[in-house]
N, C-alpha and C positions, 0 to 999 in steps of 0.2 A: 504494500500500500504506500502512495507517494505521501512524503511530508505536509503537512498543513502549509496553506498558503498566508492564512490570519489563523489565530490561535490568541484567544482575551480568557485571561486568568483571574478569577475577584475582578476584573472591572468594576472601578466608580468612578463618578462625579459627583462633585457637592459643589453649592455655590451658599453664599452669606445674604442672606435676607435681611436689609435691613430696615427700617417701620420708621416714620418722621409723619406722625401723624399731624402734628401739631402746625407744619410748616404750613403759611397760607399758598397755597395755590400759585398766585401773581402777586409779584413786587415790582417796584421801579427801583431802575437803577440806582439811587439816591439809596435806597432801603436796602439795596441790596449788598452795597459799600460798606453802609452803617452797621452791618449784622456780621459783617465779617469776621471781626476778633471773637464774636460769640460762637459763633458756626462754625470757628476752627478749635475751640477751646471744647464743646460737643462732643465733632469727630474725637479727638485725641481720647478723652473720655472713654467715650463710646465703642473704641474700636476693638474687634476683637469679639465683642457682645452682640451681636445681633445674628438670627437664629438662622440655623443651617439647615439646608434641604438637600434632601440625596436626587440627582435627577437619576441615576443609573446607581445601583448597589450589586455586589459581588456577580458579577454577568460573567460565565464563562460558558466557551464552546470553541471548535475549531472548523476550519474550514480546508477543504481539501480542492485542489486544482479542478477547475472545469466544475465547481457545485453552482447551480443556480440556486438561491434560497428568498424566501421571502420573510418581511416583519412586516408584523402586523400587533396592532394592541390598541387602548383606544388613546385620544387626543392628552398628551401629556405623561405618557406611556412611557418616557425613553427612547424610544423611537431614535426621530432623529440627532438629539445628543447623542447616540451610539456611531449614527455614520460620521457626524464631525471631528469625533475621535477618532476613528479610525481613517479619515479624510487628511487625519493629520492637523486639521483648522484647533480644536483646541486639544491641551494636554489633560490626562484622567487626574484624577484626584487618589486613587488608589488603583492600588494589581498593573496589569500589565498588560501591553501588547507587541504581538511579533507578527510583520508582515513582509511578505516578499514577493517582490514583484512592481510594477509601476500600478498605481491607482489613478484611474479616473473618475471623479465626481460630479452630481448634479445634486445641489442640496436646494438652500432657498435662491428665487430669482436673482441673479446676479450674482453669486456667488464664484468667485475664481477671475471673474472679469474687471476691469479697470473700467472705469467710467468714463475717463478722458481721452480713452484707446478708441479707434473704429474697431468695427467687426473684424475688419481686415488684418489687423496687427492683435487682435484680442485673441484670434485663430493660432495666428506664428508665437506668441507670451505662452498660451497653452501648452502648444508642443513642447515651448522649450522650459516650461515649467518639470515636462516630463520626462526631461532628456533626450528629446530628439532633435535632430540634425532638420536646418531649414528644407533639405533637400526631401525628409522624411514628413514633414508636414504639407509640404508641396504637390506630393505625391496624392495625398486626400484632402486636398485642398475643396476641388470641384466638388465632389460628394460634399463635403459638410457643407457648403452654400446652395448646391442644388436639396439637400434636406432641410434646410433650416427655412429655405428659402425667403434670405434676403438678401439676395443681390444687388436689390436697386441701394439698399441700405448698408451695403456692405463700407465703404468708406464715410462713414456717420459714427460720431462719435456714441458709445454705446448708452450714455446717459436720454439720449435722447431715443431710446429704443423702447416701446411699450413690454408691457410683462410678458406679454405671448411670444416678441421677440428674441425676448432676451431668453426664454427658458427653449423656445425652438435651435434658436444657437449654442445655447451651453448642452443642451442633449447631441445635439450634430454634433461639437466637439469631443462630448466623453464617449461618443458610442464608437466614434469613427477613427479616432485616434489610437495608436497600437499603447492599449492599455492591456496590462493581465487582472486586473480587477476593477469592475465596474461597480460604483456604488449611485444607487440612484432612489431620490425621496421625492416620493408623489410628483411625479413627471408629469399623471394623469388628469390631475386637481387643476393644470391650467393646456387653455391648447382647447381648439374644435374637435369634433367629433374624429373628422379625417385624419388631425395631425397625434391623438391617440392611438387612431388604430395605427399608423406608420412607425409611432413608438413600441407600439407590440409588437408589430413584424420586427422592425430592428433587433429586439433585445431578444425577441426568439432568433434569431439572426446569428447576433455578438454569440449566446448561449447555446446553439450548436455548430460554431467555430472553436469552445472548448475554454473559452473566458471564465471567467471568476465574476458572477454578477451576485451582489447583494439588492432585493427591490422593494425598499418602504413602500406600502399602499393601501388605502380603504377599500381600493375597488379588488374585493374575495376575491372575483370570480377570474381576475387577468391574475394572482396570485394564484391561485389553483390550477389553471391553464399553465403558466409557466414554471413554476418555482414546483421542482418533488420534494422539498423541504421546508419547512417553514417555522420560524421563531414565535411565539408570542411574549411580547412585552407588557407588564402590567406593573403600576405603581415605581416603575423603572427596576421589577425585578425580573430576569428570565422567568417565567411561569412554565414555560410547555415549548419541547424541541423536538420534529418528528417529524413525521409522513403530513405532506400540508393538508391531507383532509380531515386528515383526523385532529392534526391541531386546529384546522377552522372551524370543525365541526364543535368541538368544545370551545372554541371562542364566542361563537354564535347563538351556543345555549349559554351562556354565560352572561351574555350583553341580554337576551331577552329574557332574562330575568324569570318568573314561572310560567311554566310548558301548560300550553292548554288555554289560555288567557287574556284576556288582554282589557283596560278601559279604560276613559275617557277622565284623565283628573279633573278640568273645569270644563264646562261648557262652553263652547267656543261660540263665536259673531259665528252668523250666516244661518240659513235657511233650517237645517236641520241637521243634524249630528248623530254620531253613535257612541251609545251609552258604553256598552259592553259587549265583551262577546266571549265564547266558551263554546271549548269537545266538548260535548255529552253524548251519550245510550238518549235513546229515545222514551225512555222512564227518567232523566233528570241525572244522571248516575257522570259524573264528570269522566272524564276520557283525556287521556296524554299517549295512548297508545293504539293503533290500529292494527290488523294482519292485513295481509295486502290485498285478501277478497272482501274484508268490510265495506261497508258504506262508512264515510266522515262526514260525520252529521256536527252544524254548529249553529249553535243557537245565537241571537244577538238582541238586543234591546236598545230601543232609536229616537231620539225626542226631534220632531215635528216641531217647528217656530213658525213658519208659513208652511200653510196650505197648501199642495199642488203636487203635479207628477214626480214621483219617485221611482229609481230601479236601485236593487242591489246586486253587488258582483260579488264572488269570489272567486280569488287565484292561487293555486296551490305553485308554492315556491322552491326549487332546490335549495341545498344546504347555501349556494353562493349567491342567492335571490333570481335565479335564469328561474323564471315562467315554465312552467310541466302543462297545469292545468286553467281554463279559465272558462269559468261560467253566469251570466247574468240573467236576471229575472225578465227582462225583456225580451230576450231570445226562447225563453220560455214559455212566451205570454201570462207569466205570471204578474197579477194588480197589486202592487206593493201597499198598502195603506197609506195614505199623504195629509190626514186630518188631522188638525191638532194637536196636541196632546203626547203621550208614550204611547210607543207598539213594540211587542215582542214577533220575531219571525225565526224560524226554524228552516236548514237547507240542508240536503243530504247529497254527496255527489257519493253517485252507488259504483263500486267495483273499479277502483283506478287499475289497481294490479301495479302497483307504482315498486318499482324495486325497494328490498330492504333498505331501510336508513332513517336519514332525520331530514324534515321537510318542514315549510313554515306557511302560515299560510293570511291572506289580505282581506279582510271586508271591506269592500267600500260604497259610500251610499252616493248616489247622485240627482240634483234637481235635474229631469228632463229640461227643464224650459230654460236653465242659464248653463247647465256643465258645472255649475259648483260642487266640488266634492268631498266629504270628509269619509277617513280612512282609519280603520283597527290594521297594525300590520305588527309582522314577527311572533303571531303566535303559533308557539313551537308545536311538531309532535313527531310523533318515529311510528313508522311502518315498518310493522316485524313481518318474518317470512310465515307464510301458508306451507306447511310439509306437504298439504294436501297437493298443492300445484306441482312443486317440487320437493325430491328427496333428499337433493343437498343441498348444502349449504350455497347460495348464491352470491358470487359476487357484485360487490354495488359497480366497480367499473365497468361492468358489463351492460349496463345500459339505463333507463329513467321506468323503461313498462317494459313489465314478462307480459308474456303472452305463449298461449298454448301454441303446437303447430303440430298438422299431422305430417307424421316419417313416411315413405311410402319408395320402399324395391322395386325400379322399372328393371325390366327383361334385356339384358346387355342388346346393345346395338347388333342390325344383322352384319355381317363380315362383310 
């Protein structure tokens, strides 16, 4: 087995939190002169004293050539204070790191670029940020401006570059540039639809030429798609390192908090809302689990503020939110109630045949007459296996719906 490429031992950081409650808001210059000998007599006081927050605590793991991996965890996670560290931008606070190899990054907008520089010269400072020879930069020159596409804008100092610019150029540079490790944080978060998906072609791309990619992201389901690894970060501690479905999959029951569930803390402006909603048995009997020939039956309760046409939908969700199933009352012809007041409604979708696993699932209500919609989503439930359909054990990679099929021996071909 080849040496690790990054290997983080007790990884931390800590930063000093310090509180000036007291300080008004705005001063004028005059006040602000005047308070000086105070202000520095404070700090002096003060220093040393003010309270310490771990962003990342004892984090270790290694990383092996050619791994794609993904982190994921939710907002303030550690996340990305762990790629900065390892980007080299700031130094840990405790443990260690060893890496080998040239790193290329994309952290927040602007990041590694000069403001004063054109694109043009921010391209050649990158390379040679990396050690490469002008003639090696030159070489992917075209590529990174034909990706990033900004050509017209290419000799433009880059301060004057919008955000979408600026992260479609610094992605052109860390994807394109001969890096052995790519580290990249939420690339997805800015950029159109097209200049997304071209970021997932590339990094499936970089990642079977055999690179070293680390890829922060919210979006699961381009984490499940590319990374067969995947970290989770939580309160800035490793929680969970594995197979990324199974680490998302418990990420996911995790963030949704209890399986089966879901309701409406206040009542929200607009026409009408949903209250609650819940699995149950068709006697009231609460439900978190189906076999795959059940019907999932879920009950909901909906307050009515104006009068008028209503439909409800529901969508049955994979583990990464990608759409399985989708059903509404209007394609039903089913009359939803629209008066006043509260309604309870009951929906059954009979026989998905949905593969083994964990799946989530959407209500949502909508005025016919405006499109206004309020929405119960993420509540959780798992589909176990039917032995009856099958006798073994079924793979979930194997597909979203079993389905029977008849076997049938044709009579070999005539010679």
């Amino acid at each position: 087995m080849s040496d690790p490429v990054i290997r983080c031992e007790n990884l931390g950081k800590s930063y000093v939190l310090h509180h000036d409650g007291d300080r008004p808001g705005y001063r004028t210059l005059r006040e602000d002169l005047l308070s000086l000998p105070s202000r520095l007599q404070a700090a002096w006081r003060n220093h040393g004293t003010g309270e310490e927050f771990w962003a990342l605590r004892k984090v270790s793991f290694e990383v092996r050539p050619g791994e794609v991996i993904g982190i994921i965890g939710r907002n303030g996670a550690g996340k990305s204070t762990l790629l900065k560290i390892l980007s080299r931008i700031t130094a840990p606070s405790a443990g260690g790191v060893d890496l080998h190899g040239r790193v290329g990054s994309l952290l927040e907008v602007g990041t590694g670029f000069h403001p004063e520089l054109t694109g043009r010269e921010n391209i050649f400072l990158s390379g040679a940020m990396l050690g490469m020879r002008r003639a090696e930069v030159r070489a992917h020159f075209d590529a990174i401006v034909a990706f990033a596409e900004v050509e017209q804008f290419l000799d433009t100092p880059c301060k004057h570059y919008s955000s979408g610019m600026y992260t479609r150029l610094g992605f052109a540079v860390a994807a394109h540039l001969r890096t052995d490790i790519l580290l990249v944080d939420e690339v997805l978060a800015v950029g159109d639809a097209s200049f997304q998906q071209r970021c997932l072609g590339k990094m499936a791309e970089v990642a079977g030429g055999g690179r070293t990619v680390l890829f922060v992201s919210h979006n699961l389901g381009a984490i499940g798609s590319l990374c067969p690894r995947t970290l989770w970060l939580d309160h800035g501690e490793l929680h969970q390192d594995g197979p990324s479905r199974e680490v998302i999959e418990r990420y996911l029951a995790d963030v949704a908090g209890q399986a089966g569930t879901a309701t409406t803390a206040a009542a929200p402006a607009g026409p009408a809302w949903l209250v609650s909603a819940r699995l149950a048995e068709r006697n009231g009997t609460a439900r978190q689990a189906f076999s795959m020939t059940e019907p999932v039956r879920v009950e909901c309760e909906y307050q009515v503020a104006q009068a008028g046409g209503y439909t409800l939908s529901v969508q049955v969700k994979e583990f990464d939110f990608s759409p399985v199933v989708h059903c509404t009352s209007g394609d039903a012809g089913f009359a939803v109630p629209g008066t006043t007041g509260r309604h309870r409604i009951a929906v059954e979708v009979p026989d998905m045949q949905l593969y083994p696993g964990r799946y989530w699932l959407r209500l949502a209500l909508t005025q016919t007459a405006t499109g206004r919609q309020h929405d119960l989503d993420r509540i959780g439930f798992q589909i176990e296996q039917d032995f009856t359909l099958c006798t073994r054990p079924l793979p979930r990679q194997a597909g979203l719906v079993y389905r029977r099929a008849e076997w049938t021996v044709l009579s070999p071909p005539s010679p």
